[in-house]
C-alpha positions in Angstrom: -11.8 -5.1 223.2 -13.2 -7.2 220.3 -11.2 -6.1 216.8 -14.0 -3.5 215.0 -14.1 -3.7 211.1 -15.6 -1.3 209.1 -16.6 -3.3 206.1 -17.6 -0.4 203.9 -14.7 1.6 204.2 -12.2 -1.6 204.1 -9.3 -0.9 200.8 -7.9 -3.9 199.7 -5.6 -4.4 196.7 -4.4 -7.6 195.1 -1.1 -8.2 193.2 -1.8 -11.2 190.8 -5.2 -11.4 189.8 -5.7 -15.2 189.0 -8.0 -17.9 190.2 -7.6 -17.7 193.8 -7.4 -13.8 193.5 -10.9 -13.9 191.5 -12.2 -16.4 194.2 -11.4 -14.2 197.2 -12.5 -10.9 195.4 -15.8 -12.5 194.7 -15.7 -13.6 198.4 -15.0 -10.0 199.7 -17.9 -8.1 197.5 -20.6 -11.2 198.8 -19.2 -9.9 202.4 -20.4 -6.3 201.5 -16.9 -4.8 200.6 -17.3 -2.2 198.1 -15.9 -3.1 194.1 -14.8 0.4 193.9 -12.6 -0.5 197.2 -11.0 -3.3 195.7 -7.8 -2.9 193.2 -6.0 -5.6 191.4 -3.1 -5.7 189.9 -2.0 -8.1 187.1 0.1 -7.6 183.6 -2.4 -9.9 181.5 -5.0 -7.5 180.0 -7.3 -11.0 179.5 -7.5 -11.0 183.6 -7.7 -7.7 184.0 -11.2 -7.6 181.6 -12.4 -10.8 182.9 -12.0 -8.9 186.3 -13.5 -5.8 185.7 -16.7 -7.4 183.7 -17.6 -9.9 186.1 -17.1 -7.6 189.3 -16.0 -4.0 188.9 -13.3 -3.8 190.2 -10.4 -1.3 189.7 -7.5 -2.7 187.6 -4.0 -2.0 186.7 -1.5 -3.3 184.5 1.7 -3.2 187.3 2.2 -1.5 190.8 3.3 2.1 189.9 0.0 2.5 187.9 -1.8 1.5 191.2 0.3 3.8 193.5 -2.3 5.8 194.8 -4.5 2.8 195.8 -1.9 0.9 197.2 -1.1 3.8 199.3 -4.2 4.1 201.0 -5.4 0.4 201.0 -5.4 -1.3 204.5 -4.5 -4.8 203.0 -2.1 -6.0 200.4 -2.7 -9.5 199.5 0.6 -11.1 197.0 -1.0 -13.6 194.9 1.0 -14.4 192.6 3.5 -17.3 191.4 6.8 -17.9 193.6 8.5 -16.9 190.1 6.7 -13.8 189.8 7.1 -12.8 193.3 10.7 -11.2 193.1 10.0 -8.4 190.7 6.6 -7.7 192.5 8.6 -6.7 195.9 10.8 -5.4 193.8 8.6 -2.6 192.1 6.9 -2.4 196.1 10.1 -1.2 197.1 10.8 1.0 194.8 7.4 2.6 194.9 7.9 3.0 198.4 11.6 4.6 198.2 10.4 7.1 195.2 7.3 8.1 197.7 8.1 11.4 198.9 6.0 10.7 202.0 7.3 7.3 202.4 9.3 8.2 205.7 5.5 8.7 207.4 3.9 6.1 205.9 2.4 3.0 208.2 4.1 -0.3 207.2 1.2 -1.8 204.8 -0.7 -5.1 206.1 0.8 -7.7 203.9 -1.1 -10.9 203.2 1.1 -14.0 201.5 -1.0 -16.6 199.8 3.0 -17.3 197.8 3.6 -21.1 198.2 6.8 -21.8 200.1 8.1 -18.2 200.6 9.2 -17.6 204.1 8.0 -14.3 205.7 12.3 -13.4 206.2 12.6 -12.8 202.5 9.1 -10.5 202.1 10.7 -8.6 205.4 14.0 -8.3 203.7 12.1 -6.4 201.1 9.5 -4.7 202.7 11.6 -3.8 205.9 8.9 -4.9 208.2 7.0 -7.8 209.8 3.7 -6.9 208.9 3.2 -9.6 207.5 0.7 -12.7 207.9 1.3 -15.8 205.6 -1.7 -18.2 204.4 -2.5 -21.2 202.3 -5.9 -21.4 201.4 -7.1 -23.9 198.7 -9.1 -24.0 195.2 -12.5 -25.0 196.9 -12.2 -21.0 197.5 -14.0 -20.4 194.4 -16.9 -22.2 195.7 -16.7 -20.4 199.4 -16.3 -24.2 200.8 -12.2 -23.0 200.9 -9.8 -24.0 204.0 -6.8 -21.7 204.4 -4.1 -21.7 207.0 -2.7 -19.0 208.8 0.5 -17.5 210.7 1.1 -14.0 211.8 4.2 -12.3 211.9 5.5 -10.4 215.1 4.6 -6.5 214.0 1.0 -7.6 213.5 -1.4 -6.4 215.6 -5.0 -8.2 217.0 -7.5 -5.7 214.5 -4.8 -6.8 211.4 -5.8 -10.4 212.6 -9.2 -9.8 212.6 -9.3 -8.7 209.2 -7.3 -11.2 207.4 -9.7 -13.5 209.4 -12.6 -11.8 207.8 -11.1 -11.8 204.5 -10.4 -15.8 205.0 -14.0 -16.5 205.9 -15.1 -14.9 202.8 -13.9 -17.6 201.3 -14.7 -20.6 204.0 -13.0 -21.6 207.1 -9.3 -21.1 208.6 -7.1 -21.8 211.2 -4.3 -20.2 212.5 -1.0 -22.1 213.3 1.6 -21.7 216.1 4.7 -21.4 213.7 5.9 -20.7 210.2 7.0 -24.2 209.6 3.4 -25.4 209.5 2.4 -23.4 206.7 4.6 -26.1 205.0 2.3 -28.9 206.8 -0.6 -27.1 205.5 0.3 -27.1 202.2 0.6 -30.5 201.7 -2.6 -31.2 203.7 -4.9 -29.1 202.5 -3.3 -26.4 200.1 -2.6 -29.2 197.9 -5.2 -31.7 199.2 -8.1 -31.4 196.5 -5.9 -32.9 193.8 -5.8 -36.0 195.7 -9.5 -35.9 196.0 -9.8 -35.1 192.4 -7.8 -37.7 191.4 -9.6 -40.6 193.9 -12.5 -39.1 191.8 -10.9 -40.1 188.5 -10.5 -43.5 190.0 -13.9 -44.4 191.5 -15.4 -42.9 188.5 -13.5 -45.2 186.6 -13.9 -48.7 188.5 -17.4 -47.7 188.0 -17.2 -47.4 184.3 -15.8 -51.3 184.2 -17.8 -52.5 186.4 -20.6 -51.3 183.5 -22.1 -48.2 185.3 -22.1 -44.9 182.9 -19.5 -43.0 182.8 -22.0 -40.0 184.2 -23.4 -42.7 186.8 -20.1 -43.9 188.0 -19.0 -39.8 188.3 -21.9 -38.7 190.1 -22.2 -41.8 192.6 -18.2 -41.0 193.4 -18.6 -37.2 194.0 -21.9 -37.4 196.1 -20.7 -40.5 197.8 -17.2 -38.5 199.1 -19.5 -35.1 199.5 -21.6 -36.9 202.0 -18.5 -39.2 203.9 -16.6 -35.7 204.1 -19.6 -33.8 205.7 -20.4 -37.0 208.2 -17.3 -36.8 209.6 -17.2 -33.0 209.9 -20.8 -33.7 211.5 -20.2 -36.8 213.8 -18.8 -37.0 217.1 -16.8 -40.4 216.4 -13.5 -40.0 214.8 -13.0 -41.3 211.4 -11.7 -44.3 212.6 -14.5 -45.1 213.9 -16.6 -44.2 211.1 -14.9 -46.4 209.3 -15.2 -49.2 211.3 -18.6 -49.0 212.0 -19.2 -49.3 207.9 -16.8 -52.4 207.6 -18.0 -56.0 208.4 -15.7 -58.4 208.5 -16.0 -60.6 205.7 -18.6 -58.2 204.2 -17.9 -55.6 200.9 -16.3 -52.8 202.3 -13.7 -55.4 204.0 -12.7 -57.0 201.6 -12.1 -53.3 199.1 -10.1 -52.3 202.5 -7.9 -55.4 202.5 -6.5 -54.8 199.3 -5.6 -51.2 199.9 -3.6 -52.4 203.3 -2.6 -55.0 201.4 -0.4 -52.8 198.8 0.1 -50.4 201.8 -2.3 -47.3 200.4 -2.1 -45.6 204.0 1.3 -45.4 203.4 1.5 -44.4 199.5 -0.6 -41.7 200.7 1.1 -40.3 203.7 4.6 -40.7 201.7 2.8 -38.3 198.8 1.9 -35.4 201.5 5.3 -35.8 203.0 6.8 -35.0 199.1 4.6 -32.4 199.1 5.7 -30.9 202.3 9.4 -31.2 201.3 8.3 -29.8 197.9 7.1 -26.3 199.6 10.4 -26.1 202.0 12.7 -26.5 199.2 10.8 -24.0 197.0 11.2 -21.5 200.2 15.2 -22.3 200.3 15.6 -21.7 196.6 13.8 -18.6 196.8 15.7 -17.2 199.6 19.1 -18.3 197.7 18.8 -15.9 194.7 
């Protein structure tokens, strides 16, 4: 039986409501969820306005203000900074124990979009496994967003297909075959656009001195990687082969390829997602330590 969602009725709250929070709630209310069904939660009162002028939304300043939303709300999404993440299960919990009808209550969906944390140490406070774990990525706030996913055990196929729903309000996903790979993720694509951003800054630049304006040079690099990305979303030859198909030997492109093998760019570049991966492991391990 295919997973029904009923999109009006859908209650999701948000704990953390910064950029990627705003970019999924905007996402969500584009997908026909209700504002009125939407809650976040944040301790800046700047975020909290920003929130409620631009979409409606109900606010709160911390989780016991929010109780009786986050009671009934099918989804709770943590967005929020690994730092910040302690005290938030921390004030979940104790809601939950100071509940009088806690005993009865459903485990809530959880949704982790927390870099690094491993799903053990939400479960530890939580007492559950409710829990799916995504890293989705700032092109988000533009709905062109890619996020990874991986369940945990006590989920069940209609929890998937809403956190799938809630995903593709924002762009694509895919869902990976174990928790490790959220760490792969990360570095790929989680942090990925700052390495387009910064081949931006670059290409805009080796424009500039070759004499091109500074607007020229910026417009000619975005477009030109815009179009390149979408080709090889579109084509049926790998990139490899796109590439060599636009690289005569002896010719332009050649001889800008040679001097990135030449200092070994492949490899720069590999070696920086590899740091990046290692980055969001070790931030798990220290989170689990205190």
């Amino acid at each position: 039986m295919t997973p029904i969602i009923d999109i009006p009725k859908i209650k999701i709250a948000f704990i953390g409501g910064g950029n990627m929070a705003t970019a999924m709630i905007g996402g969500l209310i584009r997908h026909q969820v209700q504002p009125n069904n939407l809650m976040a939660i944040d301790p800046l009162e700047v975020a909290r306005d920003k929130l409620i002028a631009t979409y409606g939304i109900n606010v709160a300043e911390n989780i016991s203000q929010a109780e009786k939303f986050l009671m009934a709300a099918d989804l709770i999404i943590y967005a929020v900074k690994p730092q910040q993440l302690r005290q938030a299960l921390t004030d979940w919990a104790l809601l939950i124990d100071n509940t009088e009808t806690s005993a009865l209550l459903k485990p809530s969906l959880i949704l982790s979009i927390v870099a690094g944390v491993q799903m053990q140490d939400f479960s530890k406070h939580l007492g559950h496994e409710r829990i799916i774990r995504a890293m989705p990525n700032t092109p988000a706030l533009i709905s062109q967003g890619m996020t990874g996913l991986y369940s945990g055990k006590d989920t069940s196929e209609n929890d998937k297909a809403l956190i799938e729903f809630v995903c593709s309000a924002t762009g694509d996903f895919i869902w990976v075959e174990s928790e490790t790979l959220i760490d792969a993720v990360t570095a790929v694509s989680g942090s990925g656009p700052a390495y387009i951003f910064q081949l931006i800054e670059h290409m805009q630049k080796a424009g500039v001195n070759l004499g091109l304006s500074p607007n020229q040079a910026l417009k000619l690099s975005i477009k030109t990687i815009i179009g390149a990305a979408n080709l090889a979303q579109d084509s049926t030859d790998s990139p490899t082969v796109l590439r060599e198909k636009v690289t005569s030997k002896g010719g332009t492109t050649y001889a800008a390829l040679e001097v990135l093998r030449q200092n070994d760019w492949g490899r720069i570049l590999e070696q920086a997602i590899s740091a990046a991966h290692d980055r969001s492991q070790i931030m798990g391990q220290e989170f689990s330590k205190d």
